[in-house]
C-alpha positions as YAML, in Angstrom:
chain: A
units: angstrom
residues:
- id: 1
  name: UNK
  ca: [59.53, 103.12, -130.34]
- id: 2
  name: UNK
  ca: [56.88, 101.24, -127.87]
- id: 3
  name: UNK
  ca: [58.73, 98.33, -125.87]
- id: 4
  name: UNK
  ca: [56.68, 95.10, -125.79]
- id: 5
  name: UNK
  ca: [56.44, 95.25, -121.89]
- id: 6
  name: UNK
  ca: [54.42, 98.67, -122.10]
- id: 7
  name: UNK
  ca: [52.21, 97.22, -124.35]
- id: 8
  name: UNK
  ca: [51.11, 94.14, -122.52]
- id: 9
  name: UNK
  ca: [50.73, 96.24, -119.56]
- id: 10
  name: UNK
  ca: [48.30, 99.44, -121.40]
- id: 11
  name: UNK
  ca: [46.29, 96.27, -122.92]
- id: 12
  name: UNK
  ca: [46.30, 94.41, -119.35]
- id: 13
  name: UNK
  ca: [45.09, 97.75, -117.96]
- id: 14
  name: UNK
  ca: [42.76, 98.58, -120.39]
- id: 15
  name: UNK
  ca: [40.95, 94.92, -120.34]
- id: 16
  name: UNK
  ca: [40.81, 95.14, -116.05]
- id: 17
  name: UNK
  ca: [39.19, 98.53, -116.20]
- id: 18
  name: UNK
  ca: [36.03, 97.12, -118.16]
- id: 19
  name: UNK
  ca: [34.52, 95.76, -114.23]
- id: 20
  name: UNK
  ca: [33.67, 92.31, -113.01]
- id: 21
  name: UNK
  ca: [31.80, 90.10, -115.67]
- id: 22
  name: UNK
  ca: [32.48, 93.17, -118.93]
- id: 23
  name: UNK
  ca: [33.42, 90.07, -121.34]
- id: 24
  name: UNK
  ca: [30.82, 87.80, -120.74]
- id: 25
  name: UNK
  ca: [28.24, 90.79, -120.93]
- id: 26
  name: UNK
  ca: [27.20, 90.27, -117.35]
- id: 27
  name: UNK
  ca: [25.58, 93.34, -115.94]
- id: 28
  name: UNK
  ca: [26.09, 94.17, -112.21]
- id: 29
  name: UNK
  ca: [23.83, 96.73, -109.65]
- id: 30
  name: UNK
  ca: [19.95, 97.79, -110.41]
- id: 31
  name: UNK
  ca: [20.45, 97.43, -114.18]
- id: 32
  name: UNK
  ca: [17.32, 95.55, -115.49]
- id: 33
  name: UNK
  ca: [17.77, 91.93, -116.27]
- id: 34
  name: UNK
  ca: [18.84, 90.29, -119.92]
- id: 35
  name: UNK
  ca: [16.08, 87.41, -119.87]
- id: 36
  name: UNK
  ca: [11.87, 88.34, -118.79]
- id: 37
  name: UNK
  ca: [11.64, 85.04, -117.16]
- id: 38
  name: UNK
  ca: [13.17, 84.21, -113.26]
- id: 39
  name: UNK
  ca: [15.33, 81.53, -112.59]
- id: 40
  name: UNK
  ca: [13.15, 79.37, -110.53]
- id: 41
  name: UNK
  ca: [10.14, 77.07, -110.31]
- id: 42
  name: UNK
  ca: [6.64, 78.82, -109.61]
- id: 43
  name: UNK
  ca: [4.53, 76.94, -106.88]
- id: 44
  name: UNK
  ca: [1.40, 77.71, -106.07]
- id: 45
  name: UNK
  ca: [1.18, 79.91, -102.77]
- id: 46
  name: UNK
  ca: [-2.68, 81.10, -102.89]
- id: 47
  name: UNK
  ca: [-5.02, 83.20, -105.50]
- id: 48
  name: UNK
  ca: [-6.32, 86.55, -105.02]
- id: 49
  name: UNK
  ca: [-9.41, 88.13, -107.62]
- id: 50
  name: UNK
  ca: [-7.62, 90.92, -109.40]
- id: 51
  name: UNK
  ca: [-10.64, 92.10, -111.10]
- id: 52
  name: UNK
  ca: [-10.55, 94.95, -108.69]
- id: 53
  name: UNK
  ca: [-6.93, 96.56, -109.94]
- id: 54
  name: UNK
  ca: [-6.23, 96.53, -106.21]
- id: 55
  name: UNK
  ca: [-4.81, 93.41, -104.55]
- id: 56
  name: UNK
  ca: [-1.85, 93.26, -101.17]
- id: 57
  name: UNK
  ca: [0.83, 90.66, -101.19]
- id: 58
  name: UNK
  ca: [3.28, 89.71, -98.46]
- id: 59
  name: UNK
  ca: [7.11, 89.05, -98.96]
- id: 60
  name: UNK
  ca: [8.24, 86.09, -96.30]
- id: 61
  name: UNK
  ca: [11.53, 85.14, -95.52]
- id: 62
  name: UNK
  ca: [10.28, 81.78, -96.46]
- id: 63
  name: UNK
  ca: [10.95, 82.91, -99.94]
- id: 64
  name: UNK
  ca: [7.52, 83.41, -100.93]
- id: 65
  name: UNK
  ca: [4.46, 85.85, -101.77]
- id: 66
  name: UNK
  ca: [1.31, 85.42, -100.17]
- id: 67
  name: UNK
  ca: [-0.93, 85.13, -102.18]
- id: 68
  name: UNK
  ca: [1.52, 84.44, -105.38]
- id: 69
  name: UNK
  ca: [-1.36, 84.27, -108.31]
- id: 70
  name: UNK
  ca: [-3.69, 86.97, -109.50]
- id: 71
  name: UNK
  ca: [-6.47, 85.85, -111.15]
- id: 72
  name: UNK
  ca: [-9.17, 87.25, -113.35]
- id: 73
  name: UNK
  ca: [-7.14, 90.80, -114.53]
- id: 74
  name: UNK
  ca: [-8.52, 92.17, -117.69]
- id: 75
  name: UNK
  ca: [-6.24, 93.08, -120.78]
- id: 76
  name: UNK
  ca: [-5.39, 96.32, -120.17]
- id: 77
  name: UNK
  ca: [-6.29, 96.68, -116.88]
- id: 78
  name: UNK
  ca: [-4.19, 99.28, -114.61]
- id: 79
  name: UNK
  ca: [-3.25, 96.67, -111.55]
- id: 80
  name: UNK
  ca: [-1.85, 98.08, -108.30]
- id: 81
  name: UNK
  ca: [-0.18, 95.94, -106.10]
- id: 82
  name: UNK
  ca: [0.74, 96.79, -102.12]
- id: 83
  name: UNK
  ca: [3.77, 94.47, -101.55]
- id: 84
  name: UNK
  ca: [4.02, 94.26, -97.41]
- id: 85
  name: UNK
  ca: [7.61, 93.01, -96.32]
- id: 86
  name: UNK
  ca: [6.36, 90.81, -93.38]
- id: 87
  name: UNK
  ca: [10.18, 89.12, -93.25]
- id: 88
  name: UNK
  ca: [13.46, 90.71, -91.91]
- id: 89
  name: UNK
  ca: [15.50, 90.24, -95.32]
- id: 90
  name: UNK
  ca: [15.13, 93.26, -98.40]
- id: 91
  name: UNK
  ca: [12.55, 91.46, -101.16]
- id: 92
  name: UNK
  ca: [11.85, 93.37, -103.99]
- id: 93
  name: UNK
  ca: [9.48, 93.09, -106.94]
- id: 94
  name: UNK
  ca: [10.17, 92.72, -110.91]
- id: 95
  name: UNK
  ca: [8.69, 92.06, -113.96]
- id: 96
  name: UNK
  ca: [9.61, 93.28, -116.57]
- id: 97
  name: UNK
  ca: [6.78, 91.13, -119.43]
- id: 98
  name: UNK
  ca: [4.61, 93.49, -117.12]
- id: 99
  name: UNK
  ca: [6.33, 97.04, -117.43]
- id: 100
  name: UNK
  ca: [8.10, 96.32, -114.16]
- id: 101
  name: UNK
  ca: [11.83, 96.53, -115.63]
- id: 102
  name: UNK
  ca: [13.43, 98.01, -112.80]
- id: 103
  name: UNK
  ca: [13.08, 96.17, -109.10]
- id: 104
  name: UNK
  ca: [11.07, 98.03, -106.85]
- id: 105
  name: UNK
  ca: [13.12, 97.38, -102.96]
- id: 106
  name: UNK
  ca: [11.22, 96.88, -100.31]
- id: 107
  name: UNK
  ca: [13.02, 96.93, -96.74]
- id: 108
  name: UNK
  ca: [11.99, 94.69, -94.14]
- id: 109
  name: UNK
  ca: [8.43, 95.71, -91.82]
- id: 110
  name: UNK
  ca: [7.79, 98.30, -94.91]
- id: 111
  name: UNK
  ca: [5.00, 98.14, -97.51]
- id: 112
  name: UNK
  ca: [5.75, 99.40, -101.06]
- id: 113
  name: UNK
  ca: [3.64, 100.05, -104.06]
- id: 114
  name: UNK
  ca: [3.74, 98.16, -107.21]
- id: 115
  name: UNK
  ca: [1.54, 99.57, -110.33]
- id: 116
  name: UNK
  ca: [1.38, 98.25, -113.86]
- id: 117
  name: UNK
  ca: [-0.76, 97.58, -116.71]
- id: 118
  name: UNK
  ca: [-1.94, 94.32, -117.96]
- id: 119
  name: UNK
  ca: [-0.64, 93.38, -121.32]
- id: 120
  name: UNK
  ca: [-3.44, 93.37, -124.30]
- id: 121
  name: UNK
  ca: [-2.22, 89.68, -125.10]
- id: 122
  name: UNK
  ca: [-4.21, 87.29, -122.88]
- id: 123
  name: UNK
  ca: [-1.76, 84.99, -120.86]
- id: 124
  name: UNK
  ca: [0.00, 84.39, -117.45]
- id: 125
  name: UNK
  ca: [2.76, 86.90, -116.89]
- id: 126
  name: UNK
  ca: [5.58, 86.17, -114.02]
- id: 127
  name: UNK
  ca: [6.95, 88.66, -111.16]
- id: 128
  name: UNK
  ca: [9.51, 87.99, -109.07]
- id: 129
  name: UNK
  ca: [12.33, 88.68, -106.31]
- id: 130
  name: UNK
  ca: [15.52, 89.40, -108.28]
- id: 131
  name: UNK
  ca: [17.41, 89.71, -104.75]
- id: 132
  name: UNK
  ca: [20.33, 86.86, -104.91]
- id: 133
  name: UNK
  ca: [18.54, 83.46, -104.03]
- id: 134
  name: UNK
  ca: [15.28, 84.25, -103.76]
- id: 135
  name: UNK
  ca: [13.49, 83.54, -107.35]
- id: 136
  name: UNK
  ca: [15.67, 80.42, -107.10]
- id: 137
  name: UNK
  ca: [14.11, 79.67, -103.74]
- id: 138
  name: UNK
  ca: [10.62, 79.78, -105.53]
- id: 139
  name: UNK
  ca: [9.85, 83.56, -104.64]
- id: 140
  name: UNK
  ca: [8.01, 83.77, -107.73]
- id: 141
  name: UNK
  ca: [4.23, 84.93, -108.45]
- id: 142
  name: UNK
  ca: [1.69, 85.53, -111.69]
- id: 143
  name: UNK
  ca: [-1.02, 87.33, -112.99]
- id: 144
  name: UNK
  ca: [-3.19, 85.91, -114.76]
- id: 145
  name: UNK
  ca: [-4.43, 88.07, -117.69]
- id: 146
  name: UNK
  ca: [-7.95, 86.73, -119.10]
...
């Protein structure tokens, strides 16, 4: 015979082990994110010509990459991106409509490297910095797929 007060307490137990956010199917550490779109506004910080496939962005602790809009990438293409962190905070890159679905860290005065292929749909096609605050803060960028 199970006593009701065993019960409540191997259910109780059961439901705490799950981890932080288990109901509402919120996911926690490097896992890659639910949605393919940041939470932020995009504003214009400066265009480079990716028509090369090889372009350098910097990562400010003003919340922002510099330049934040590649322009003129092929469908296709192979793009590779060196992301310089100018600042003193950890930025990192993702995007996952471009391939990107797992951040790529880059710690403060170090450069990292960033390499995807262009989509075969023509469109514009968001990165970001998925570090807490930062997308929200406008650290957003796109490429521009022609």
């Amino acid at each position: 015979m199970i006593r009701f007060p065993l019960v409540v307490a191997l259910v109780l137990g059961a439901v705490s082990c799950a981890g932080p956010g288990a109901a509402r199917g919120v996911t926690t550490g490097n896992a890659p994110p639910s949605v393919a779109k940041p939470n932020g506004p995009y504003i214009p910080n400066g265009e480079a010509d990716g028509s090369s496939g090889k372009l350098v962005v910097s990562m400010t602790d003003q919340m922002r990459f510099t330049p934040n809009s590649m322009a003129r990438v092929k469908t296709g293409q192979t793009i590779e991106i060196a992301v310089k962190n100018t600042g003193v905070t950890i930025h990192n890159v993702i995007a996952p409509a471009l391939g990107v679905e797992k951040a790529i860290r880059v710690d403060p005065g170090k450069t990292g490297p960033v390499k995807l292929t262009a989509p075969s749909a023509v469109g514009t096609y968001q990165f970001w910095c998925n570090e807490p605050g930062h997308a929200e803060a406008g650290m957003i960028g796109q490429i521009i797929v022609e």
